[in-house]
N, C-alpha and C positions, 0 to 999 in steps of 0.2 A: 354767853352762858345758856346754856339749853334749861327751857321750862318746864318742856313738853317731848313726851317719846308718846309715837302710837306704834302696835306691836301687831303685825296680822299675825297669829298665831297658829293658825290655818288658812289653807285658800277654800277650805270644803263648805260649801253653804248648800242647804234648800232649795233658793232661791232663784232668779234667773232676773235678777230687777237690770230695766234697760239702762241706768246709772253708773253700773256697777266699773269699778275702776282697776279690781284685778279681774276679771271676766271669769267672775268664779262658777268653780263646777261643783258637782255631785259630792264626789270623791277627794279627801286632801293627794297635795302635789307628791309625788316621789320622794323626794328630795328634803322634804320638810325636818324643820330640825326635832331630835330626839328629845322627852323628859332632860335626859344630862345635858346637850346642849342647851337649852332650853334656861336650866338654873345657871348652866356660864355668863348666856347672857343676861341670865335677872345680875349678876354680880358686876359684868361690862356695865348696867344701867346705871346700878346702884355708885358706881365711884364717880360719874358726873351728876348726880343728886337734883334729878331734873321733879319739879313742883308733881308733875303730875305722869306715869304711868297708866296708856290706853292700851288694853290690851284688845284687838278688835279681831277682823278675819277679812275675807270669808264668815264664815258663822263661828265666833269664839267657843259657843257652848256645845259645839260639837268636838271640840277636843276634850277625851276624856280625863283627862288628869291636867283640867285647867283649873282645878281647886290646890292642884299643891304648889301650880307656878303661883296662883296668887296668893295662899300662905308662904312659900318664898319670899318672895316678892315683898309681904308685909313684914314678915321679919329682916329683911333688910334696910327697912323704914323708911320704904314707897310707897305714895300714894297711890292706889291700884283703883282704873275705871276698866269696863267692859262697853263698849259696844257694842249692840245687838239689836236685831230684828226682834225677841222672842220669840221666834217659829219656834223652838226646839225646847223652850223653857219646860221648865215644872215646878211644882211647890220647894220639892225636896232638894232640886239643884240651887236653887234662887238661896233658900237657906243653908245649902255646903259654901257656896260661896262668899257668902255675908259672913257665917263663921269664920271661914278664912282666912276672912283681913275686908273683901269686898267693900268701896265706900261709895263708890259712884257709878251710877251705869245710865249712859247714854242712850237711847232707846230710838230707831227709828220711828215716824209717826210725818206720812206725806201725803196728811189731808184732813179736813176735820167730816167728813164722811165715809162710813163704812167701804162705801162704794168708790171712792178714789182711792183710797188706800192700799186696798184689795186690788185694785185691777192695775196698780202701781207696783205692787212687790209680787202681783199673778198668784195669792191665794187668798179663796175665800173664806172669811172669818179673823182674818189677823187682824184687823181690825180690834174687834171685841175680845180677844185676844190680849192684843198690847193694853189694853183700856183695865182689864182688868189686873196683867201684872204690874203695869205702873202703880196700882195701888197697892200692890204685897208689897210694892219695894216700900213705898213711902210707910207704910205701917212696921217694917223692918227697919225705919232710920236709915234708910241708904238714899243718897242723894241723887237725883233724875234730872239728865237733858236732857232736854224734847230734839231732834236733829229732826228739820221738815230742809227735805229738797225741793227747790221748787222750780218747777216745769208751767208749760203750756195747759195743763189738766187739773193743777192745781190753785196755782197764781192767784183767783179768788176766793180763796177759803184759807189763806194764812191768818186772815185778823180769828177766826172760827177757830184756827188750830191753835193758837196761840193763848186764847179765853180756856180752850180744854184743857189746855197742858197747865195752866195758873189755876185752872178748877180742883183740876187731879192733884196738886201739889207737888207739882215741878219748879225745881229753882232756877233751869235754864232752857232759853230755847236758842238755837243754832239754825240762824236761815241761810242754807249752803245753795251756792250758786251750779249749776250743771257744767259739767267739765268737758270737755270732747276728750276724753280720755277713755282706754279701756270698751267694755262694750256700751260706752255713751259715746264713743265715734259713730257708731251706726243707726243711733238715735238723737243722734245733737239736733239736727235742722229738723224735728218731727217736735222736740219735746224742750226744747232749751228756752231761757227769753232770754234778751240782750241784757248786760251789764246794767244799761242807761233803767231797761224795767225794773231788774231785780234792786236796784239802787232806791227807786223811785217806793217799792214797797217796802223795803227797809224802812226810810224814813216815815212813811205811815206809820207804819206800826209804833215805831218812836214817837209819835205826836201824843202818843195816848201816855198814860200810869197806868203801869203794870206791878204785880207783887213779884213779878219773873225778869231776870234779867236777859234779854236780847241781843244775840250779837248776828253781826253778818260773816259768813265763813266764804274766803272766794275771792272776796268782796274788797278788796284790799284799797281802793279809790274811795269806798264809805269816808274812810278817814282824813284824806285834807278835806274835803268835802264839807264832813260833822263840823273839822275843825275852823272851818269861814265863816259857814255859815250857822252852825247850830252848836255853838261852841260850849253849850250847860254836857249837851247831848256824848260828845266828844269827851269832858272830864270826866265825867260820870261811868262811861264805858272804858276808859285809858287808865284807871285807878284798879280792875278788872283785867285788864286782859293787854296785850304788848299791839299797838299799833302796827298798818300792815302786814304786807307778807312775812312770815315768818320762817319760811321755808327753809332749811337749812343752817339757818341763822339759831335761833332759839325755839326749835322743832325738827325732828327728825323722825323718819317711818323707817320699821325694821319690817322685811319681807318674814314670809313663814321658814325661807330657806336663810336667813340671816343678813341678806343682803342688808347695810343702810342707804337710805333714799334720802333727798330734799325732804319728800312729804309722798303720801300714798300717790298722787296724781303726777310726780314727776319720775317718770320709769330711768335714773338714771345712779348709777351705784357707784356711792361711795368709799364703797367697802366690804367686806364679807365681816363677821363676827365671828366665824369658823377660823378664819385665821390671822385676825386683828384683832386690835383693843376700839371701844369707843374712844378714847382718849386720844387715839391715830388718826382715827376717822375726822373726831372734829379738830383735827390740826391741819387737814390738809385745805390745799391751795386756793379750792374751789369754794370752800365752807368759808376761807379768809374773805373770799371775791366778795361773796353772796354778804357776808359780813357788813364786810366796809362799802357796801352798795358799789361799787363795781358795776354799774350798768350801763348797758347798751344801747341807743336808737334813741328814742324821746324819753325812757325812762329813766337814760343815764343822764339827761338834759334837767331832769324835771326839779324844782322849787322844793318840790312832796317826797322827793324819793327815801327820804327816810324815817316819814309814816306812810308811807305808801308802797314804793319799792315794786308795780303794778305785779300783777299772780301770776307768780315765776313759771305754774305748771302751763298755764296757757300761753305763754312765752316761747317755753321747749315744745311744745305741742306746735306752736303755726308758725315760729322761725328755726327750731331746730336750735337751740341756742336757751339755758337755762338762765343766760345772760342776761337777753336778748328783750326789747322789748314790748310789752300788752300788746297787740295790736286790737284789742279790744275796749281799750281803755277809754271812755268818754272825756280826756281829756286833754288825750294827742293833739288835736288843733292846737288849744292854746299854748298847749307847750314847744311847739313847734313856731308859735309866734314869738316867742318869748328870748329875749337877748342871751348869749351864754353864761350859765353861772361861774 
């Protein structure tokens, strides 16, 4: 039963961040679906009744009549978030949209100095920037998660970013792992750390109390992990949020052009919404696979694979195989030691 739909609703962004996992340009795609399509598929959403509705991009707030997909949207009684850099914000949009229906907006923020920030998304000032409309939102009652990437540039200034974002009054922060996906293929061995690091800061950050709750995005090994060894840690976030990979299981990404996906990171289509139902989509074969763990290699072997299930997109990314799998995963040895279940 899907949770979660995240919706690029454009590919057109500002931006040129080396992360980025549709390799967005300037300019939205050709092909992009219209306002009408657009409310089709608010109504395909709305009949699987998934918790929560992302509508992201590319830059979401560069589509200009993304105040009526999200009053749509709301009156079909969806929960509607945005994802966004705020490059493109303004007073007057932040409030068409809150009017809306708007209840949560995601906010990138990857770094807790001006200066990583900036030189991470390549503009100067967004920093101070983001800093100041995360508080128009929190003063508007709209609910804020902090999304910090983390790289090589950043990796010591997450406990910093994490204090800002609980300063500012943020209720969530999302520590996402770097993909080799998209235009982070050309930047993975410059700016990525390994699983084993990004794991190793997660739990940091977990040592502490926080007024923010923290998850790891990516990260899908956090969880037998939490669950052996830090098992308060594990309840505590699993009461919140669905264990491992979720990809295709209870989450699905809709392209700008309709296509459905696993998840943003797994370029592989399910389906069109132009000439399907969601309801099609998640009846097919693949979605059953990814379901009932259906896995491949050590992950079809493993103890964990059903809070774990290791991250499906870097599966299809280094075996070709959405199957297929982690080979990133710190904990292929053991499971390779381990008798057959």
């Amino acid at each position: 039963m899907l949770s979660l739909v995240s919706w690029g609703v454009t590919s057109a962004c500002p931006l040129n961040c080396p992360h980025c996992y549709r390799d967005s340009r300037t300019r939205p795609s050709p092909d992009e679906l219209s306002l009408e399509e657009c409310l089709k598929v608010v109504d395909e959403i709305a009949k699987v009744r998934p918790r929560l509705l992302i509508l992201s991009g590319g830059e979401p707030l560069l589509r200009p009549d993304l105040d009526e997909i999200v009053r749509y949207a709301s009156s079909r009684r969806l929960r509607v978030a945005v994802a966004t850099s705020l490059a493109v914000a303004t007073p007057q949009l932040i409030k068409r949209l809150v009017d809306a229906g708007l209840r949560l907006v995601a906010v990138s923020l990857d770094g807790a100095r001006p200066e990583t920030h900036d030189r991470f998304r390549g503009v100067p000032g967004l920093f101070k920037r983001v800093i100041e409309y995360i508080r128009v939102l929190v003063d508007l009652d709209v609910t804020v998660q902090v999304n910090f990437t983390l790289t090589r540039e950043n990796i010591g200034e997450v406990h910093q970013a994490a204090r800002l974002a609980e300063k500012l009054g943020a209720k969530f922060m999302h520590v996402l792992h770097f993909l080799p996906v998209g235009r982070g293929r050309e930047n993975f061995k410059r700016l990525a750390v390994s699983v084993r690091e990004a794991l190793d800061v997660i739990f940091s950050l977990l040592e502490h109390e926080w007024n923010i709750v923290i998850k790891p995005t990516c990260i899908p090994q956090f969880w037998p992990l939490a669950k052996t060894s830090r098992p308060e840690i594990y309840q505590r976030l699993a009461t919140v949020y669905a264990p491992g990979c979720i990809a295709g299981t209870r989450y699905v990404y809709i392209s700008p052009r309709g296509d459905v996906q696993p998840c943003p990171y797994v370029d592989l289509v399910l389906g069109n919404l132009r000439s399907c139902s969601m309801e099609e989509v998640m009846r097919s074969n693949l979605v059953a696979k990814l379901t009932r763990r259906e896995l491949e290699g050590s992950c079809g072997k493993c103890q964990y694979r059903e809070i774990c299930g290791g991250c499906r997109a870097r599966a299809y990314e280094l075996t070709n195989s959405v199957l297929g799998e982690d080979p990133e995963c710190p904990l292929r040895e053991s499971v390779e030691r381990q008798p057959p279940c």
